[in-house]
C-alpha positions, 0 to 999 in steps of 0.5 A, a space after each residue: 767094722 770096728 777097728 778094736 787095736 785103733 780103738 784101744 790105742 786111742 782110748 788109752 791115749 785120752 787117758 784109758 785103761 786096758 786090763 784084764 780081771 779074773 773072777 771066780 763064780 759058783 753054780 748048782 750046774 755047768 749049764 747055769 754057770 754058764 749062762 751066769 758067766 756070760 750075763 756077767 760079762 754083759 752086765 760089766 759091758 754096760 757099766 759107765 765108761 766100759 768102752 769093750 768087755 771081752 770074758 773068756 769062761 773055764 769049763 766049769 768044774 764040780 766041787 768036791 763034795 758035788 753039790 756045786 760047780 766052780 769056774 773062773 771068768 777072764 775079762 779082757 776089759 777097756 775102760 775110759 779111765 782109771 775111775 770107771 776101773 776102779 769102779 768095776 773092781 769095787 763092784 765086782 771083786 775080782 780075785 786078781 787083774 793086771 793092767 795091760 796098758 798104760 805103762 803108767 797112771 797119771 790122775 789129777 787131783 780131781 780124780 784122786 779125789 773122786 776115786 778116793 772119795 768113791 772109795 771111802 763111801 764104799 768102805 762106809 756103806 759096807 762098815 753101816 751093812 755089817 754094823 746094822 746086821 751085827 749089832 744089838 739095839 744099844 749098838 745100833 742107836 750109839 753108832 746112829 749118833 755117832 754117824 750124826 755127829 760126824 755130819 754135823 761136823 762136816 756141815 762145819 767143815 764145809 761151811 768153814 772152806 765155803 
C-alpha cells in the first residue's frame, strides 16, 4: 500500500505541488452529474505529472428554473510541478484553488519561461477561436496577414539570437 503522506512529502520536496481546485458542473440529472464528475476527476488523474487527484462531489442541486442540475467538484490534487498546475488550470478552469503546499514557489528561468511561453500560446489560440468565429471574411484575411508577419518577424528574431 502506497504511503500517501511520504509520497507527498517527497514530491513536494523534488519540487511539487500540493493544491486543492474547485470547479463547478451542469447536467440534465443528478445521475449524469454524477457520473460526469467522476469521469472529471479521472480525466484530471491522467494528465502528465498528476502523481494523485483525489475529488470529493456536492450533492447535485436543481436550478431554479428545473431544467438542470449544478454541483461543485473539490480535487484534492498533487502534481510534480508548478507547470503541470498550471496546466491543469489552464485546462480545466477551476473556479477557485488554494495551494496547500509549499510555502513557497521557486522556478527557474527555464520554467518560467515554458509557463509563460504555455501561457501566451494558450491566450493565442483562444484570441485565433474567438476571432475566426467573429469575424467577417475582410476581418479574417487582415487578421491572417497579420499573424504572417508576426511569423516572419520571429523567424528574424530567431535567426538574430541563432
Amino acid at each position: 500500500m502506497v504511503d500517501v503522506d511520504k509520497l507527498t512529502k517527497d514530491t513536494i520536496a523534488k519540487g511539487g505541488i500540493l493544491a486543492v481546485l474547485y470547479f463547478d458542473l451542469h447536467g440534465s440529472s443528478k445521475e449524469v452529474l454524477q457520473e460526469l464528475a467522476s469521469g472529471f476527476v479521472q480525466k484530471i488523474l491522467k494528465e502528465p505529472g498528476v502523481i494523485y487527484a483525489l475529488g470529493e462531489i456536492d450533492e447535485p442541486l436543481k436550478a431554479k428554473d428545473d431544467k438542470f442540475f449544478s454541483t461543485s467538484v473539490e480535487v484534492k490534487l498533487l502534481t510534480t510541478g508548478f507547470f503541470h498546475m498550471f496546466r491543469i488550470c489552464m485546462s480545466y478552469s477551476p473556479f477557485s484553488l488554494e495551494i496547500l503546499r509549499p510555502d513557497a514557489i521557486k522556478l527557474t528561468i527555464d520554467q518560467a519561461h515554458e509557463v509563460l511561453m504555455d501561457s501566451s500560446m494558450t491566450a493565442f489560440e483562444y484570441k485565433k477561436h474567438i476571432i475566426e468565429k467573429m469575424s467577417t471574411k475582410e476581418q479574417l484575411d487582415t487578421y491572417r496577414k497579420t499573424v504572417e508577419q508576426k511569423i516572419e518577424l520571429g523567424k528574424k528574431l530567431s535567426e538574430k539570437k541563432g
